[in-house]
C-alpha positions as CSV (number, residue, x, y, z in Angstrom):
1,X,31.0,-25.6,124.0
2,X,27.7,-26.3,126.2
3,X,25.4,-29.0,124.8
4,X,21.9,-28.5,124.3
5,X,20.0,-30.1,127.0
6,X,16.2,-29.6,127.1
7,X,12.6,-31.1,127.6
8,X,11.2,-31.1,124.2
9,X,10.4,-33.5,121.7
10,X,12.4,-32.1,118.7
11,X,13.8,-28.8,117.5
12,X,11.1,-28.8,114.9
13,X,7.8,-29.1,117.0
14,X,9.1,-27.4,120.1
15,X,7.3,-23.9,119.0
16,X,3.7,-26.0,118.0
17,X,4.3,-28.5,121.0
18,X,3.9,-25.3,123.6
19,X,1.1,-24.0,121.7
20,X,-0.4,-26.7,121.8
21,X,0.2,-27.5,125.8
22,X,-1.1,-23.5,126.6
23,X,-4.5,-24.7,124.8
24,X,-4.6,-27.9,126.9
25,X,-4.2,-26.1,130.1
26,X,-6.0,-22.6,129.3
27,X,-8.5,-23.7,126.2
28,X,-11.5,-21.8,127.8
29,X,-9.4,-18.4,127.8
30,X,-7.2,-18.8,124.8
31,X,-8.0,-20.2,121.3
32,X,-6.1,-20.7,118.0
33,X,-7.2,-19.8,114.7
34,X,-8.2,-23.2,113.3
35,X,-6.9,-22.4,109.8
36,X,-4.0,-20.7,111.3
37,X,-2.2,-22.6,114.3
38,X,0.3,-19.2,115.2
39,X,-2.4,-17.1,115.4
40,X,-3.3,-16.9,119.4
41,X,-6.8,-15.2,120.7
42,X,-8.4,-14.1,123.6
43,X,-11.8,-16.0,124.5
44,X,-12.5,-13.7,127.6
45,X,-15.7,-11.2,127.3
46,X,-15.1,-8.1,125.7
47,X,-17.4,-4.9,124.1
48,X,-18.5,-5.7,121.1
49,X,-17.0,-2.8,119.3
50,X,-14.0,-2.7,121.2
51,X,-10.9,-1.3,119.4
52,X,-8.4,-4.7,118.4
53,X,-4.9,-4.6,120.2
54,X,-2.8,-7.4,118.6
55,X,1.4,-7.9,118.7
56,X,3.4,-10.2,116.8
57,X,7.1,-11.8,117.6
58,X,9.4,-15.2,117.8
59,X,8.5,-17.7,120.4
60,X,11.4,-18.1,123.5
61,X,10.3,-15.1,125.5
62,X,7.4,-16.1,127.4
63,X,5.0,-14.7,128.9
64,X,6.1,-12.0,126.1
65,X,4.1,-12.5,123.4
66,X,1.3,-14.2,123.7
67,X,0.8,-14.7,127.8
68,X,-0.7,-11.2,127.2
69,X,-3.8,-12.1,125.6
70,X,-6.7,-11.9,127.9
71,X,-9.3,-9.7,129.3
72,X,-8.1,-5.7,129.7
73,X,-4.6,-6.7,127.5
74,X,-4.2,-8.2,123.9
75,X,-6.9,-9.5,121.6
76,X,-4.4,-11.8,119.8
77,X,-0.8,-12.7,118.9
78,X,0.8,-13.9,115.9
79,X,3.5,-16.4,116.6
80,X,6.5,-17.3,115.2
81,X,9.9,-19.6,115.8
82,X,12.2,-19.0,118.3
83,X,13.6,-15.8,117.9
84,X,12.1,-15.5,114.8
85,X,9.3,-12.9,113.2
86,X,5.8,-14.5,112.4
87,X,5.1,-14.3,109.2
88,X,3.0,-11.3,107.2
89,X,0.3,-13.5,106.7
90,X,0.5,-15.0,110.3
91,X,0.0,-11.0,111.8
92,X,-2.7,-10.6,109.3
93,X,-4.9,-13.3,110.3
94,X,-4.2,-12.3,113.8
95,X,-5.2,-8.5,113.0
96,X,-8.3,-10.4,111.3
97,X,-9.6,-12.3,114.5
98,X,-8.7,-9.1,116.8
99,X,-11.3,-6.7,114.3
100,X,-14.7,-5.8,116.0
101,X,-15.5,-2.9,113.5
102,X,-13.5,-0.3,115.5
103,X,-10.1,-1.1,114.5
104,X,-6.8,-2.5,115.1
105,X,-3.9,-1.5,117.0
106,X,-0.2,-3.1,116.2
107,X,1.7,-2.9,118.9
108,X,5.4,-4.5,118.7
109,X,9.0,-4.4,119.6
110,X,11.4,-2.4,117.1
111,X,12.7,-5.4,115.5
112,X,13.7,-5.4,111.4
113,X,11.8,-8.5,110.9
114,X,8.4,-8.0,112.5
115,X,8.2,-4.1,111.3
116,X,8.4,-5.6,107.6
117,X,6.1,-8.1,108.0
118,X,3.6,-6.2,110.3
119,X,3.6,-3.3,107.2
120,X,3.2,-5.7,105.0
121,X,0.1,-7.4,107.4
122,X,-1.1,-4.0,107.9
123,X,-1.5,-3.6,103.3
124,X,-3.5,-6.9,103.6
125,X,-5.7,-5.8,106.1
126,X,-6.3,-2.6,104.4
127,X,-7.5,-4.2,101.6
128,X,-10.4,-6.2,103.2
129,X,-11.4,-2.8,104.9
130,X,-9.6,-3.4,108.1
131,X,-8.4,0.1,109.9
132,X,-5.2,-0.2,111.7
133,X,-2.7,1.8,113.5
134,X,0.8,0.9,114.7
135,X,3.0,1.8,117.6
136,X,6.3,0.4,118.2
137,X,8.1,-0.2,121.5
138,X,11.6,0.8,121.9
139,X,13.1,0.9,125.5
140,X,16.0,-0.4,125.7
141,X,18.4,2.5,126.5
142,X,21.5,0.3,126.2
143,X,21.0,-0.2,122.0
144,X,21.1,3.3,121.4
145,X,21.7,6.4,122.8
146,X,18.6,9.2,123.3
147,X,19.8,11.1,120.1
148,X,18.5,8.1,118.6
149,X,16.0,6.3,120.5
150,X,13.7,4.9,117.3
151,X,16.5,2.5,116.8
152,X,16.5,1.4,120.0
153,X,15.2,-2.8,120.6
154,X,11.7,-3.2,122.4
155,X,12.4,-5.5,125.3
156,X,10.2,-5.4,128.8
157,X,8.6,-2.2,128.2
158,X,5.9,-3.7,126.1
159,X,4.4,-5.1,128.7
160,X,3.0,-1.9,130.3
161,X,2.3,-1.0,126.9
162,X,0.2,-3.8,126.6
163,X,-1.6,-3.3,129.6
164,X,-2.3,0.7,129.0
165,X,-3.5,-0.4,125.5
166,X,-5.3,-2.9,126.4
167,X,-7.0,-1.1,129.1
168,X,-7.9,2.1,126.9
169,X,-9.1,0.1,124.6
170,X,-11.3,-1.3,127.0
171,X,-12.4,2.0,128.6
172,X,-14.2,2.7,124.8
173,X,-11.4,4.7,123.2
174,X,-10.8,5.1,119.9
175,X,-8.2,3.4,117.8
176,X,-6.9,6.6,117.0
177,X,-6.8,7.7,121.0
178,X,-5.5,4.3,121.9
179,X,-2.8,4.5,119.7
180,X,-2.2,8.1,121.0
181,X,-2.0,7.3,125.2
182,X,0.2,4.3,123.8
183,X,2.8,6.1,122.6
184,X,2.7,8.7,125.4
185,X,3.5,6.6,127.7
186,X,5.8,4.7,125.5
187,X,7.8,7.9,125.7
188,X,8.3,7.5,129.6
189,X,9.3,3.9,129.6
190,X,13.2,3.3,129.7
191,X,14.7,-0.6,130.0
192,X,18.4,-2.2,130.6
193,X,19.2,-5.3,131.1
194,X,22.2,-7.5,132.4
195,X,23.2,-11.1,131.3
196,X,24.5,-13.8,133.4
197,X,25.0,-16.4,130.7
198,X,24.0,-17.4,127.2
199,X,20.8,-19.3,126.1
200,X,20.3,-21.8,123.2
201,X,18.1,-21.5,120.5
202,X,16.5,-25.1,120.0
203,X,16.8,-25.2,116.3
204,X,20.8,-24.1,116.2
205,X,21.9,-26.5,119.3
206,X,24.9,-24.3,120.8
207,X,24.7,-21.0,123.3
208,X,24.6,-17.7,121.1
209,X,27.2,-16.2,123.3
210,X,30.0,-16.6,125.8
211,X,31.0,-14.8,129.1
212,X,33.1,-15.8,131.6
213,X,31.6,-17.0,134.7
214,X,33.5,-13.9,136.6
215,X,31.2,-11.7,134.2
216,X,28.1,-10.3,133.2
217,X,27.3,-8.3,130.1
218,X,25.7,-4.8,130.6
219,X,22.9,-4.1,128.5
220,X,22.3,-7.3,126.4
221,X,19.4,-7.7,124.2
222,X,16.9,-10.4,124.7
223,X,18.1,-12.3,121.8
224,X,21.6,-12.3,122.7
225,X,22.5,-8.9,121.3
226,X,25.9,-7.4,122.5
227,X,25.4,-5.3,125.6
228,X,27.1,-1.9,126.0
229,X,29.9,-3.2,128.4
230,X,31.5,-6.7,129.9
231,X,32.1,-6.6,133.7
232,X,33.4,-8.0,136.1
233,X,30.2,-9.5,138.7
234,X,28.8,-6.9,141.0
235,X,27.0,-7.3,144.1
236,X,22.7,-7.0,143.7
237,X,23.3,-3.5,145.1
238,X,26.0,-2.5,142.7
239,X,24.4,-3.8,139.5
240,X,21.0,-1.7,140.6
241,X,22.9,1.3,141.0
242,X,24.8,1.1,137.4
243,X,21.0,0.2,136.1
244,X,19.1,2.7,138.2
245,X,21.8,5.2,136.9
246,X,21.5,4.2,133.2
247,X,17.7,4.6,133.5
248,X,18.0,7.8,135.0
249,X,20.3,9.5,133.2
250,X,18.4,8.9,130.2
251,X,14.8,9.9,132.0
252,X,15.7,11.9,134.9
253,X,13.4,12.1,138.0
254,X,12.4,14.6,140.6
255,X,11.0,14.5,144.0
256,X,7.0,13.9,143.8
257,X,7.3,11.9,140.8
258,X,5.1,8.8,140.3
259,X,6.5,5.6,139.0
260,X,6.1,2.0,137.8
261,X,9.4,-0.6,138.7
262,X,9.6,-3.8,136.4
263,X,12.2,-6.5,137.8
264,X,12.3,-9.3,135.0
265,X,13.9,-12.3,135.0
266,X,15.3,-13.4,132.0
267,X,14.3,-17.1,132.0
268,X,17.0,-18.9,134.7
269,X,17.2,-16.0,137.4
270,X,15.5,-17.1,140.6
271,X,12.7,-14.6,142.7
272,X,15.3,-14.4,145.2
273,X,17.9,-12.6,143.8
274,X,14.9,-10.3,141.7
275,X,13.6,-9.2,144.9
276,X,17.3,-8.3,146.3
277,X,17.4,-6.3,143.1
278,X,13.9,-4.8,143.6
279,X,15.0,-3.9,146.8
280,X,18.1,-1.5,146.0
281,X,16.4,0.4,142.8
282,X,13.6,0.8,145.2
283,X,15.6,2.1,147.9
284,X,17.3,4.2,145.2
285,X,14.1,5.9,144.0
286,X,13.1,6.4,147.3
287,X,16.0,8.4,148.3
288,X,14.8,10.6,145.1
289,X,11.8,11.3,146.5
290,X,10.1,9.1,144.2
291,X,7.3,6.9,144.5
292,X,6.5,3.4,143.1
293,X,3.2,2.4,142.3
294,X,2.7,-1.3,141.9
295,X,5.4,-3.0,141.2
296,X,6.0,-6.3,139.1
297,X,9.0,-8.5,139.9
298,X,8.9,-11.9,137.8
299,X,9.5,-13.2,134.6
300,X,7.5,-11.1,132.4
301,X,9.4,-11.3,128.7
302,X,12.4,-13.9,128.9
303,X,15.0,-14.8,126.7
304,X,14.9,-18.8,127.0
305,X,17.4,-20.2,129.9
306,X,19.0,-16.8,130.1
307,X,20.5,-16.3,133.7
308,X,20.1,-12.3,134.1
309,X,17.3,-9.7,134.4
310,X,16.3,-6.5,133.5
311,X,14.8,-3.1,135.0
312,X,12.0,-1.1,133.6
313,X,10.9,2.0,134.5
314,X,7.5,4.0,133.4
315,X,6.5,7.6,135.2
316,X,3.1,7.9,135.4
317,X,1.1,10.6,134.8
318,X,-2.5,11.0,136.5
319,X,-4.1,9.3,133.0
320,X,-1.6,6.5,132.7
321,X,-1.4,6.0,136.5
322,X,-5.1,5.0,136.3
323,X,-5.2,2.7,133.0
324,X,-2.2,0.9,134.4
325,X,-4.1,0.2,138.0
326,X,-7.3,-0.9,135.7
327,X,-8.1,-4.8,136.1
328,X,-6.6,-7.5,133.6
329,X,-6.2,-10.8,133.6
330,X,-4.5,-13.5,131.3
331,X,-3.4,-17.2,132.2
332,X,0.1,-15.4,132.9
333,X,-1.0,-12.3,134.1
334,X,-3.6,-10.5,136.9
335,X,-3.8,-7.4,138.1
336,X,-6.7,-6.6,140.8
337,X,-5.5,-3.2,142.1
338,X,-8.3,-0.6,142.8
C-alpha cells in the first residue's frame, strides 16, 4: 500500500493552513469571514445591488471551490474538509456575506452532503429575510445515464457555470433570471473523466483506490468514485475519441454548432499531455463541423494528486456565447476575451 507523503504540517490543519496561505498571497482580493474562517469572499468592486452567487464543497479540488471568487464569478464559498461538505451553518454565513438586497444564488455540485446542508443554509437564510435560489450542477455523463441525469455528480462543468452566473449577475439580472440562464446552460454541459491513479485524503493516510499501472479507469468521480469501465492504457488520441464519443452520444452535435472545450487536469497530469488531449477532441469536433470558442486547458477542479483528466463540453447559444466571453478575474482565474 502507497504511504502518504506530502507537504503539510498535520492532517488536522492542512484545510485551515491553505486558507490561510491564499489570504497571505491574495488578502487584497479575497477575505475570510472573521467570525467564520471557512467562509471565503470576494473583495473585488461589484454593484451595489448585485444578485449574490455563492457555492459550497470539501477542500482537495482546487481551483474548484473557492479559486472562483472574484470579480464577474463567485461572491463567496463555504469551505469544508477534504472531500467533505461544509457545514449548514458554514453555507449560511457564506450566503450572508454574498447578500446585497438582490438575492442569492446557490450554485453546487449534486453531492448528498452539500444538497442537505445547503437546504438547510437556504431555511436559515430565509428566516433573516434573505431570498435565495438554487441550481445544482450535474455533468458527469459517466454516473448516470440521460434517463437519469439529476443523479448524475457535478464535476468540471461548474466552472462555466460559475462564470455564466457570475457574469449575468453582473450584467444586472435578476436572481430569478440568473438562476434561469444557469440552468439553461447547465442543460448543455456534459463531463467524463479518466483516472490514472488514486489520490490520498490527508486525514485517512492511504490511496482511496487501486489500478494497475497498465490501466486507467473510465469515468471516475473526482472523489474516487468507480468509473463506468477499467481499461487497458490508450494512446492520447484513443482516450479523446472514447471521451469525445461519450460526450457526444449523450449531447449530439451538428455542423455550425458553437462550443466551449474544457481539458482539466486532475491534480498530477502535466500541460503536456492536456494539450495532446486538447488536440485530438479538437480535431474531432472539427471534423463535425463544429466550432470551439475559447478554450480552457489546465487544472480547473482537481481531485488532490490524481494523475488523469477530464473533458467538458458546453454548446453555446448566442446569450451564453456572450456571458461566457464577458471579463472575470480571480487569483486562479482571468478571462479578457472581447
Amino acid at each position: 500500500m502507497e504511504q502518504m507523503k506530502k507537504i503539510m504540517n498535520s492532517p488536522e490543519t492542512f484545510e485551515d493552513d491553505t486558507l490561510q496561505g491564499i489570504i497571505a498571497a491574495y488578502g487584497d482580493k479575497l477575505g475570510l469571514l472573521e467570525e467564520n474562517k471557512r467562509v471565503l469572499y470576494s473583495k473585488y468592486p461589484a454593484d451595489a445591488h448585485k444578485v449574490g452567487i455563492v457555492t459550497g464543497g470539501g477542500s482537495g479540488h482546487l481551483p474548484v471551490f473557492l479559486g472562483y471568487v472574484g470579480q464577474g464569478l463567485l461572491d463567496a464559498c463555504a469551505v469544508g474538509n477534504v472531500f467533505a461538505s461544509p457545514s449548514a451553518r458554514t453555507m449560511a454565513d457564506a450566503i450572508t456575506k454574498a447578500d446585497r438586497g438582490s438575492g442569492v444564488l446557490c450554485l453546487y455540485g449534486n453531492y448528498g452532503g452539500d444538497r442537505l446542508n445547503f437546504d438547510m443554509a437556504c431555511e436559515m437564510a430565509d428566516m433573516d429575510g434573505i431570498k435565495t435560489e438554487t441550481v445544482i450542477v450535474s455533468d458527469d455523463v459517466a454516473s448516470s445515464p440521460a434517463e437519469k441525469a439529476d443523479k448524475r455528480r457535478g464535476v468540471a462543468g461548474m466552472v462555466y457555470a460559475f462564470k455564466i452566473a457570475g457574469a449575468a449577475a453582473d450584467q444586472g439580472m435578476s436572481l430569478h433570471e440568473t438562476a434561469e440562464v444557469t440552468k439553461r446552460a447547465l442543460s448543455s454541459v456534459r463531463t467524463i473523466g479518466v483516472a490514472l491513479s488514486p489520490c490520498i485524503v490527508p486525514r485517512v493516510g492511504t490511496p482511496g483506490f487501486s489500478i494497475a499501472d497498465d490501466e486507467m479507469e473510465v469515468g471516475m468521480g473526482i472523489h474516487g468514485e468507480k468509473g463506468i469501465s477499467v481499461e487497458k492504457m490508450m494512446t492520447a488520441d484513443e482516450t479523446a475519441g472514447k471521451m469525445f464519443s461519450a460526450l457526444t452520444e449523450d449531447m449530439p452535435l451538428k455542423r455550425g454548432d458553437e462550443i466551449s472545450i474544457m481539458i482539466n487536469g486532475l491534480g498530477g497530469t502535466p500541460l503536456e499531455e492536456q494539450f495532446i488531449v486538447y488536440r485530438a477532441v479538437c480535431r474531432l469536433a472539427e471534423q463535425k463541423g463544429v466550432v470551439v470558442i475559447m478554450p480552457h486547458i489546465g487544472e480547473f477542479a482537481t481531485s488532490m494528486e490524481m494523475a488523469g483528466l477530464s473533458v467538458t463540453m458546453i454548446k453555446l447559444d448566442k446569450e451564453l456565447k456572450e456571458l461566457l466571453l464577458r471579463p472575470a478575474k480571480s487569483p486562479f482565474y482571468t478571462n479578457c476575451n472581447k
